[in-house]
N, CA, C and O atoms as a CHARMM CRD file, in Angstrom:
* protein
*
  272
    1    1 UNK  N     13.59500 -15.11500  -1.91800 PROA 1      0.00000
    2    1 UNK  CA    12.48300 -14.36400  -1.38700 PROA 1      0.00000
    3    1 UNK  C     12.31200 -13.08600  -2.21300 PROA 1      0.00000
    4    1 UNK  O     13.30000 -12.44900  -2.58000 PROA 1      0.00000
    5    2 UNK  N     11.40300 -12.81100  -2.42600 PROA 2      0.00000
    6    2 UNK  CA    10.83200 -11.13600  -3.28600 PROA 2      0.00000
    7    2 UNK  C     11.17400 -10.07700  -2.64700 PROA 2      0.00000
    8    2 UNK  O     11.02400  -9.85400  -1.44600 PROA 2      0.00000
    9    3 UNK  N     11.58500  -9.48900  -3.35500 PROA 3      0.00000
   10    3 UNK  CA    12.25100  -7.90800  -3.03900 PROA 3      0.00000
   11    3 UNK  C     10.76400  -6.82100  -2.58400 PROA 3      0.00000
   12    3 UNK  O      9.85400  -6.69100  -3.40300 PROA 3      0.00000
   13    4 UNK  N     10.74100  -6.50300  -1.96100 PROA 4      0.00000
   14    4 UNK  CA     9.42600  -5.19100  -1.05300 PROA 4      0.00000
   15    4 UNK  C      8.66300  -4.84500  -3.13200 PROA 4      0.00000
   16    4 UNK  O      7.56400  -5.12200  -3.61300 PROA 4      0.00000
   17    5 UNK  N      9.76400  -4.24600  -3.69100 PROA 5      0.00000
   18    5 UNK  CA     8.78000  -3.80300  -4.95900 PROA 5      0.00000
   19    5 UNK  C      7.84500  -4.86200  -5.64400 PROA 5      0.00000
   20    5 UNK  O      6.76600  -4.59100  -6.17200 PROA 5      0.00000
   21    6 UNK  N      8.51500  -6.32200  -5.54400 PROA 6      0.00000
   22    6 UNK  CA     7.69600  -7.45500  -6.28800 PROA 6      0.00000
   23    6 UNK  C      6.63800  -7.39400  -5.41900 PROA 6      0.00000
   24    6 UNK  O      5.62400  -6.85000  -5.85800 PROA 6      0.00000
   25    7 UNK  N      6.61100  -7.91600  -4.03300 PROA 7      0.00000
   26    7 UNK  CA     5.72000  -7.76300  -3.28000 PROA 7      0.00000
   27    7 UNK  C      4.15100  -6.48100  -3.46200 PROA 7      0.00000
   28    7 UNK  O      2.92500  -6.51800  -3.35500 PROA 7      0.00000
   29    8 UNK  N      5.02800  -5.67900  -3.72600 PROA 8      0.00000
   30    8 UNK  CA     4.00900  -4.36600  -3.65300 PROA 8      0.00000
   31    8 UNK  C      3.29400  -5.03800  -5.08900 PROA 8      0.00000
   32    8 UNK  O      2.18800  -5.56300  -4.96000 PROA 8      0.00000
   33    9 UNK  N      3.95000  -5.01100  -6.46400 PROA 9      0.00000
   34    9 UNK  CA     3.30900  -4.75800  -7.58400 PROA 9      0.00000
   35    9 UNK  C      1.88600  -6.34900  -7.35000 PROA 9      0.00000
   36    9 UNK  O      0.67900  -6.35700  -7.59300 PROA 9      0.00000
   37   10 UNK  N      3.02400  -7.69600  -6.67400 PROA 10     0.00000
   38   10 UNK  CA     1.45700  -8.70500  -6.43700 PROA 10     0.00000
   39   10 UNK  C      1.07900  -7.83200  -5.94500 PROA 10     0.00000
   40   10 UNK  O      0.71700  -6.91600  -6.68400 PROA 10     0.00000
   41   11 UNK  N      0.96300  -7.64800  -4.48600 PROA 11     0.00000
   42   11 UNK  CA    -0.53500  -6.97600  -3.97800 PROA 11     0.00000
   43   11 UNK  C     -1.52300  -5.97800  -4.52200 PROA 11     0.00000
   44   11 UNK  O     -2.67900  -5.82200  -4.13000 PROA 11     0.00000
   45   12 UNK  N     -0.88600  -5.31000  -5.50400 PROA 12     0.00000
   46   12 UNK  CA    -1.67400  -4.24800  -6.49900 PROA 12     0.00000
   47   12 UNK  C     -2.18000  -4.58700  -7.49000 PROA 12     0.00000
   48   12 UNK  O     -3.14000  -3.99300  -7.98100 PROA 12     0.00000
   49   13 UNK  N     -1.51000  -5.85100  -8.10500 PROA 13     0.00000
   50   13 UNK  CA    -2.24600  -6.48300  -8.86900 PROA 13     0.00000
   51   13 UNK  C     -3.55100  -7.18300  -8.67700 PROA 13     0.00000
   52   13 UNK  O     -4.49100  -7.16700  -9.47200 PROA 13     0.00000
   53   14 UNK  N     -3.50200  -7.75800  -7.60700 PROA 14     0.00000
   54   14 UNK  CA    -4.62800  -8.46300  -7.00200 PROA 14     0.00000
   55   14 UNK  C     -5.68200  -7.20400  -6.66300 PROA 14     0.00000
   56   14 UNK  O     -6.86100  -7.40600  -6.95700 PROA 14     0.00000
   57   15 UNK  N     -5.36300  -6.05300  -6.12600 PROA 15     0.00000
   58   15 UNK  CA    -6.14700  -5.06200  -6.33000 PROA 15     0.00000
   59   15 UNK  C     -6.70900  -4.96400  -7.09700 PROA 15     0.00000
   60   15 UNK  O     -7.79900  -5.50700  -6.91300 PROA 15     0.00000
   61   16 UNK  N     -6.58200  -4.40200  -8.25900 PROA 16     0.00000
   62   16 UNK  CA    -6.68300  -3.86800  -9.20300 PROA 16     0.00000
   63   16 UNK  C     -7.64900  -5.18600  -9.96900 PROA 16     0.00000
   64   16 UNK  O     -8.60100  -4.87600 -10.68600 PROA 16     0.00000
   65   17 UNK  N     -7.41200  -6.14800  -9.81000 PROA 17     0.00000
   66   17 UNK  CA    -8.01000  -7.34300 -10.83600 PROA 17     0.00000
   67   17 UNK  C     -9.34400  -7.55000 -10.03100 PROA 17     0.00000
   68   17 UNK  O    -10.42100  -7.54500 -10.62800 PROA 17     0.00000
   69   18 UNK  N     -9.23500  -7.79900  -8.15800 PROA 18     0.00000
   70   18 UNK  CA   -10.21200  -8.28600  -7.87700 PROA 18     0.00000
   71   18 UNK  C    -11.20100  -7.14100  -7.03800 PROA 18     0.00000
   72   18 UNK  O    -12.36300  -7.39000  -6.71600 PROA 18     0.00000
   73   19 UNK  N    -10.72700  -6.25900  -6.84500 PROA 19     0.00000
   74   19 UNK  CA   -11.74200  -4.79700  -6.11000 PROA 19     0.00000
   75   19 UNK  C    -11.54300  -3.56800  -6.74500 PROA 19     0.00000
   76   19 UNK  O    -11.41200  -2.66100  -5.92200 PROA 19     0.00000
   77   20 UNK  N    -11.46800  -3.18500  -7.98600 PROA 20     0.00000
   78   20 UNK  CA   -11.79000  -2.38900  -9.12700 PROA 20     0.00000
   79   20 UNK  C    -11.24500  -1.09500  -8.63000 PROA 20     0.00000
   80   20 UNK  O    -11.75700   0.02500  -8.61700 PROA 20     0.00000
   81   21 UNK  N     -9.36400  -1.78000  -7.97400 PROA 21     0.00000
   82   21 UNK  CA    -8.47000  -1.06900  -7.64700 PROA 21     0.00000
   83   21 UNK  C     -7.77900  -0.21000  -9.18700 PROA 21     0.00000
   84   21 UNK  O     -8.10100  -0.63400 -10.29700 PROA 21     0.00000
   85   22 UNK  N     -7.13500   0.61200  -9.08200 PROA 22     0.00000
   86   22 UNK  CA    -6.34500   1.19400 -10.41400 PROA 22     0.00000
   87   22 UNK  C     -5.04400   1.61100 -10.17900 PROA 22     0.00000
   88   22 UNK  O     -4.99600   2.54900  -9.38300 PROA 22     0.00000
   89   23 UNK  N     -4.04200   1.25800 -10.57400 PROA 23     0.00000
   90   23 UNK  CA    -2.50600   1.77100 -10.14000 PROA 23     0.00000
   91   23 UNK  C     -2.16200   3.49400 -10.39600 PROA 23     0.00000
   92   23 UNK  O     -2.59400   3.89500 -11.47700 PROA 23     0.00000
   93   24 UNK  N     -1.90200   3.87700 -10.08600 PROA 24     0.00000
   94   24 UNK  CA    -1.48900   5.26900 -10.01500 PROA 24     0.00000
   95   24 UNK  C      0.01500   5.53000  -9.33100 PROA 24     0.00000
   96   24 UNK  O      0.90400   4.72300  -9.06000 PROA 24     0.00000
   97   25 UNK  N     -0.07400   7.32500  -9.11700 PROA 25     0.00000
   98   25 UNK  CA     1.16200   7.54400  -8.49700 PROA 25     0.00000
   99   25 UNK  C      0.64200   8.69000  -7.86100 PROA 25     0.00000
  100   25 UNK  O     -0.21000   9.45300  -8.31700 PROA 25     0.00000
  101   26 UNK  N      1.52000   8.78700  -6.20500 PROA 26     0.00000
  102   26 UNK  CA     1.08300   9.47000  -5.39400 PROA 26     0.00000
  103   26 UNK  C      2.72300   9.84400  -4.88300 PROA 26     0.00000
  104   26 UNK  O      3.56900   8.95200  -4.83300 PROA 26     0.00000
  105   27 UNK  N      3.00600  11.13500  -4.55100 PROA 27     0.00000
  106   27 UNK  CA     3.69700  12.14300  -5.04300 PROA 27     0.00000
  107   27 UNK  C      4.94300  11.50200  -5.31600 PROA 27     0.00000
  108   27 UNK  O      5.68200  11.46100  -4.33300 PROA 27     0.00000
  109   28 UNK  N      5.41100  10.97000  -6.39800 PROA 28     0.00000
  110   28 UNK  CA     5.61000  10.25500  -7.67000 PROA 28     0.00000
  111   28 UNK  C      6.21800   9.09800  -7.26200 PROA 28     0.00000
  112   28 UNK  O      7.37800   8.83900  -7.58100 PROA 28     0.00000
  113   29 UNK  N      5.48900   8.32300  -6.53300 PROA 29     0.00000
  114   29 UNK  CA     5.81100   6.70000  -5.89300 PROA 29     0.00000
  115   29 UNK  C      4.36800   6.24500  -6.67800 PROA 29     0.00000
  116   29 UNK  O      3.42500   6.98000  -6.97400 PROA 29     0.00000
  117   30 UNK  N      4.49400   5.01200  -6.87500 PROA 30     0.00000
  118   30 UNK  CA     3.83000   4.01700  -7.59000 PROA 30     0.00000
  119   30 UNK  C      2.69700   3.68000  -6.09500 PROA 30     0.00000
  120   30 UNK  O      2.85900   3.32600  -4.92800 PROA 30     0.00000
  121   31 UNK  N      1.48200   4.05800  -7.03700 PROA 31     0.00000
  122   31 UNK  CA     0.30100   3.86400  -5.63200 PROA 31     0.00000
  123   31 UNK  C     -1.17800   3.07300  -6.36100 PROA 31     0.00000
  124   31 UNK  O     -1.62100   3.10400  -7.50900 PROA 31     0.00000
  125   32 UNK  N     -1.53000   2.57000  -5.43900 PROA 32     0.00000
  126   32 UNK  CA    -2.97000   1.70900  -5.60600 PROA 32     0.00000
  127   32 UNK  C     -3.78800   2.94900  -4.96500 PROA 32     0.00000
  128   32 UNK  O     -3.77300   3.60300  -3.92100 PROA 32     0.00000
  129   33 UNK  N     -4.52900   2.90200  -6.21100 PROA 33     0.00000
  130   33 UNK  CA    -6.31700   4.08500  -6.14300 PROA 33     0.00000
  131   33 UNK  C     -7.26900   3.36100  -5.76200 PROA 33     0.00000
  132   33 UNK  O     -7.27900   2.15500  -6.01200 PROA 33     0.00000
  133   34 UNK  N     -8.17700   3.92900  -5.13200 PROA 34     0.00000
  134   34 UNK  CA    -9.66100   3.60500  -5.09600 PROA 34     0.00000
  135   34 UNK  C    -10.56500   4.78600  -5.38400 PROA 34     0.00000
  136   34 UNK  O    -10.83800   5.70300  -4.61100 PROA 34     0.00000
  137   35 UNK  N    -10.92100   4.63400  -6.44300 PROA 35     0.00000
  138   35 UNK  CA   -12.00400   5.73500  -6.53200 PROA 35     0.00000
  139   35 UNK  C    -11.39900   7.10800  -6.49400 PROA 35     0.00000
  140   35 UNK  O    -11.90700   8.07800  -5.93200 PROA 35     0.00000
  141   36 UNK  N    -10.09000   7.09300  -7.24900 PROA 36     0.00000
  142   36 UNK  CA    -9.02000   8.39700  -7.51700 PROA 36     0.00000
  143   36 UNK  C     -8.25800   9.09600  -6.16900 PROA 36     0.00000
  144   36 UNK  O     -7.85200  10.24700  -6.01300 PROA 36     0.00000
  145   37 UNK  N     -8.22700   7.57800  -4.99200 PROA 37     0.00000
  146   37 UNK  CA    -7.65900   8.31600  -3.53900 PROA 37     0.00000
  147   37 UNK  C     -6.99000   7.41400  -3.68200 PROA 37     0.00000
  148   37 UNK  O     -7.52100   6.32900  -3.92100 PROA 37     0.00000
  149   38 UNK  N     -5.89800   7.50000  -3.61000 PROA 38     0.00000
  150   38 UNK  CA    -4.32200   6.61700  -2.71900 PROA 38     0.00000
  151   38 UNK  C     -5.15700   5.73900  -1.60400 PROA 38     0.00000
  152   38 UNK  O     -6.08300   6.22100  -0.95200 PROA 38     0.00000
  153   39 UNK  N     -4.77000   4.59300  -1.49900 PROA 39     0.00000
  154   39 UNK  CA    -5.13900   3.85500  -0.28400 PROA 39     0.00000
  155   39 UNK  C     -3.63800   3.10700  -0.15500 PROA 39     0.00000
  156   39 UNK  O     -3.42000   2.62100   0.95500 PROA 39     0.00000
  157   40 UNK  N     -2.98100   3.01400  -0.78100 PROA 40     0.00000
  158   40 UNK  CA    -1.35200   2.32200  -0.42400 PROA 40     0.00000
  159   40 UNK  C     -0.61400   3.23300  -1.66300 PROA 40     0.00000
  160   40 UNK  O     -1.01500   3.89500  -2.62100 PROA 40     0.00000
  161   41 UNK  N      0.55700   2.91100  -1.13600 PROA 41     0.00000
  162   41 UNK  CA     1.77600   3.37200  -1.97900 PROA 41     0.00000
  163   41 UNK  C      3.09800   2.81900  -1.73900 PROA 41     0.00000
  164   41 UNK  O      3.43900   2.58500  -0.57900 PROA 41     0.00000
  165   42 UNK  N      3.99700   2.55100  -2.86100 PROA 42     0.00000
  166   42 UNK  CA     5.56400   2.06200  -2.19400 PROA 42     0.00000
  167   42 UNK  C      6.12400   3.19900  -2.16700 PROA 42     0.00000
  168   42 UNK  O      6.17700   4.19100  -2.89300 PROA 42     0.00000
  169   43 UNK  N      6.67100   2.75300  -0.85500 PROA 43     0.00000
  170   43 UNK  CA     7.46200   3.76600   0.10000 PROA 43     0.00000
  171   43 UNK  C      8.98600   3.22800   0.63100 PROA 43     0.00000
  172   43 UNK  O      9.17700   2.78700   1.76400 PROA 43     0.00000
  173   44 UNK  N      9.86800   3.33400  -0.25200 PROA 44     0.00000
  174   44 UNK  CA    11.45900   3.57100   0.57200 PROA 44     0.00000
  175   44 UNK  C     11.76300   1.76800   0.86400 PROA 44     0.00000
  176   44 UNK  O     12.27600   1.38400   1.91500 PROA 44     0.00000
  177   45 UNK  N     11.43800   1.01800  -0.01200 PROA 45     0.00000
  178   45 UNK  CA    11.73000  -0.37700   0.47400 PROA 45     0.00000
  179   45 UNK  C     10.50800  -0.90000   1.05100 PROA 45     0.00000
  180   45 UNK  O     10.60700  -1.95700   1.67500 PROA 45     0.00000
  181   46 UNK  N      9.70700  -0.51000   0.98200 PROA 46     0.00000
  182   46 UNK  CA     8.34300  -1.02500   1.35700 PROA 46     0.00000
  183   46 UNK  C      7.00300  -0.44300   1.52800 PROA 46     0.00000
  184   46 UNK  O      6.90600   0.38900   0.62600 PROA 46     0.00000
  185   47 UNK  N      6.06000  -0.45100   2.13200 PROA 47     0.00000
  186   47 UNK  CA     5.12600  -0.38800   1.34300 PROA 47     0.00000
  187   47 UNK  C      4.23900   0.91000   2.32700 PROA 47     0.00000
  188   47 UNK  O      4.57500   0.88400   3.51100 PROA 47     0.00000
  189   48 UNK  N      3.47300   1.69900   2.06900 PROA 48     0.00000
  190   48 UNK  CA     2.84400   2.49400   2.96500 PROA 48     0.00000
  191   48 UNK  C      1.29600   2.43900   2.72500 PROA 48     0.00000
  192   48 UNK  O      0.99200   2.28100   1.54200 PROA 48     0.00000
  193   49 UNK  N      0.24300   2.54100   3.62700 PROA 49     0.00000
  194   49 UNK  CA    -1.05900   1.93800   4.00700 PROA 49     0.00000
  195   49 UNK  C     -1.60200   3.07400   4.11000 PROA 49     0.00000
  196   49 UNK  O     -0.83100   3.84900   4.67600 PROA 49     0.00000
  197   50 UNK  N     -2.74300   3.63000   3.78000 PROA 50     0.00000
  198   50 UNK  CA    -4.06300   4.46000   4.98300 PROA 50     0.00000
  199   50 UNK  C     -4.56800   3.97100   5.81500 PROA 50     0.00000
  200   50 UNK  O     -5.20900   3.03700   5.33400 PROA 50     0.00000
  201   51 UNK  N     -4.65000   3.99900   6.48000 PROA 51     0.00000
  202   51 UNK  CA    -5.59200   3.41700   7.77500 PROA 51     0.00000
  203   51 UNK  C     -5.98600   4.16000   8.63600 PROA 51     0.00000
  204   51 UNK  O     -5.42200   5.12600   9.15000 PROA 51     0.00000
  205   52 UNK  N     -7.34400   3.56100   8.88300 PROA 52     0.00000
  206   52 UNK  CA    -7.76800   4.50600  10.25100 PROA 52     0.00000
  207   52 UNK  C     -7.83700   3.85400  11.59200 PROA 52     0.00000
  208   52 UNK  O     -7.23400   2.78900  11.72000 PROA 52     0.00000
  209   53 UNK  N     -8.61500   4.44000  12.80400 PROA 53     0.00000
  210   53 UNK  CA    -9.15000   3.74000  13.92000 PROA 53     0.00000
  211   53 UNK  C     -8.20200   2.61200  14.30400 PROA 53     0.00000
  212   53 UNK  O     -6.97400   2.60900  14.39300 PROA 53     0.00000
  213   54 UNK  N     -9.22500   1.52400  14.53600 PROA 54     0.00000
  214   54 UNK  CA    -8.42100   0.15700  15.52200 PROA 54     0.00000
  215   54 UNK  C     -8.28000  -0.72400  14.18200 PROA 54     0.00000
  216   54 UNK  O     -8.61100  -1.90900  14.21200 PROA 54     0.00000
  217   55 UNK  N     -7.80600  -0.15900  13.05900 PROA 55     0.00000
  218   55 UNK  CA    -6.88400  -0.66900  12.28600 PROA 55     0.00000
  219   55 UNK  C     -5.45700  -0.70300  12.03600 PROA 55     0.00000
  220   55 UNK  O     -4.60600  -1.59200  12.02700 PROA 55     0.00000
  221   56 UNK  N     -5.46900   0.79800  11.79600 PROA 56     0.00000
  222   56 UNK  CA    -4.15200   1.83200  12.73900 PROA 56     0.00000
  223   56 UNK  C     -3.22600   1.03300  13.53800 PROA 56     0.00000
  224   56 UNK  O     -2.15100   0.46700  13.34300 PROA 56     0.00000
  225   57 UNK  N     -4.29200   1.24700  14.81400 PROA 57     0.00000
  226   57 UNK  CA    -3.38700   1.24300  16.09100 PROA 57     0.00000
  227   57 UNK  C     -2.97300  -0.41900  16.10600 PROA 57     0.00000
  228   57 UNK  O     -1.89900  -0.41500  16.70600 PROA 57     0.00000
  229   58 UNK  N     -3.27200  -1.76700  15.76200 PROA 58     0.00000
  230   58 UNK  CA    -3.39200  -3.23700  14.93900 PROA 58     0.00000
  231   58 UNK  C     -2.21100  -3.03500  14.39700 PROA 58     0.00000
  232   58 UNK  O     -1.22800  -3.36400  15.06200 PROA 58     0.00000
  233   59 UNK  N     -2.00700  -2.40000  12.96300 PROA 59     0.00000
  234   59 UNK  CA    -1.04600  -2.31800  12.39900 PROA 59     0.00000
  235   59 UNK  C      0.12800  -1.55800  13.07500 PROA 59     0.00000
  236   59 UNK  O      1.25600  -1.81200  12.65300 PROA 59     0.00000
  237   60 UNK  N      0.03200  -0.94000  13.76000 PROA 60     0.00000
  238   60 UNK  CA     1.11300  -0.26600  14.22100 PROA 60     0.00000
  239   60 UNK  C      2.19100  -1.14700  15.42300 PROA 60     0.00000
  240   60 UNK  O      3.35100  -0.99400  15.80500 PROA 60     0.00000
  241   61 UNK  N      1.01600  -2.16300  15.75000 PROA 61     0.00000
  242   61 UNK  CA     2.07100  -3.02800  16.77700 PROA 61     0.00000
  243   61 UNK  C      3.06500  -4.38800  16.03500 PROA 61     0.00000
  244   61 UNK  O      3.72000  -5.27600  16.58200 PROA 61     0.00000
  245   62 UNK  N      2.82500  -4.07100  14.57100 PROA 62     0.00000
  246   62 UNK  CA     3.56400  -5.12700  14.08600 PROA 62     0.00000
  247   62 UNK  C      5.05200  -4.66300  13.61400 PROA 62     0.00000
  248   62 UNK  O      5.32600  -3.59200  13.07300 PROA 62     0.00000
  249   63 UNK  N      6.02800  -5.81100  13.97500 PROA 63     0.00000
  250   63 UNK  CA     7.27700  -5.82800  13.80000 PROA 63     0.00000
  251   63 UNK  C      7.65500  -4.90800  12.37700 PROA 63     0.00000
  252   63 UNK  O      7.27900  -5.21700  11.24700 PROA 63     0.00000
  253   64 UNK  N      8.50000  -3.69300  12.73000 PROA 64     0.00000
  254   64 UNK  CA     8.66100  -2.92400  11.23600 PROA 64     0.00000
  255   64 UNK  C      7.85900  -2.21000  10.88200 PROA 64     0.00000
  256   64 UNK  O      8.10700  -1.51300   9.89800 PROA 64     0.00000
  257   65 UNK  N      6.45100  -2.09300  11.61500 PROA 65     0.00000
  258   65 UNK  CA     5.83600  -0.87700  11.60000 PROA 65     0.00000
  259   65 UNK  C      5.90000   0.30100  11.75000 PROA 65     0.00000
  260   65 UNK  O      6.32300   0.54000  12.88100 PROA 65     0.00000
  261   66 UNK  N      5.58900   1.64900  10.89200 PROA 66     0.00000
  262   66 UNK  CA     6.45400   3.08000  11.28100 PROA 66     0.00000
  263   66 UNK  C      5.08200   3.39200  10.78900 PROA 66     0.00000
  264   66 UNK  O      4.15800   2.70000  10.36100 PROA 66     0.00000
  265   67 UNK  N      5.28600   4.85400  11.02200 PROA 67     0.00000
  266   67 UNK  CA     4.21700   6.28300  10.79600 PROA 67     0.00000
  267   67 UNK  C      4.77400   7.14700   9.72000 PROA 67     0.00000
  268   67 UNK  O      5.46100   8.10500  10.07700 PROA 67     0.00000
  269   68 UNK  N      4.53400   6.90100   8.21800 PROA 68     0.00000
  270   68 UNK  CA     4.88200   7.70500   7.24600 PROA 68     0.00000
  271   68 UNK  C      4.18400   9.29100   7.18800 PROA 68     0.00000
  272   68 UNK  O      4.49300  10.06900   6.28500 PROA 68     0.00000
């Protein structure tokens, strides 16, 4: 099974190739841009999200979910 970083770099890749995502770094963790804003970043073994509203609160009821 893939280690949280393989995981992160697919999903950023697929970013980046198919929604004119750009890799960056956000305060110096490896992060997916949109339009020069962080929208994810790896975080500590896995992965950290923006989210707002009743996306948020969705994501927050899943197993291993935290508040960075």
């Amino acid at each position: 099974m893939a280690n949280a970083r393989t995981r992160f770099d697919t999903i950023l890749d697929y970013m980046v190739r198919r929604h004119d995502a750009s890799a960056g770094w956000l305060y110096g963790k490896p992060a997916g841009l949109l339009n020069g804003q962080a929208f994810m970043a790896f975080h500590t073994e896995g992965m950290a999200f923006q989210l707002r509203g009743r996306v948020r609160l969705q994501a927050s009821t899943l197993a291993g979910a935290k508040f960075w």
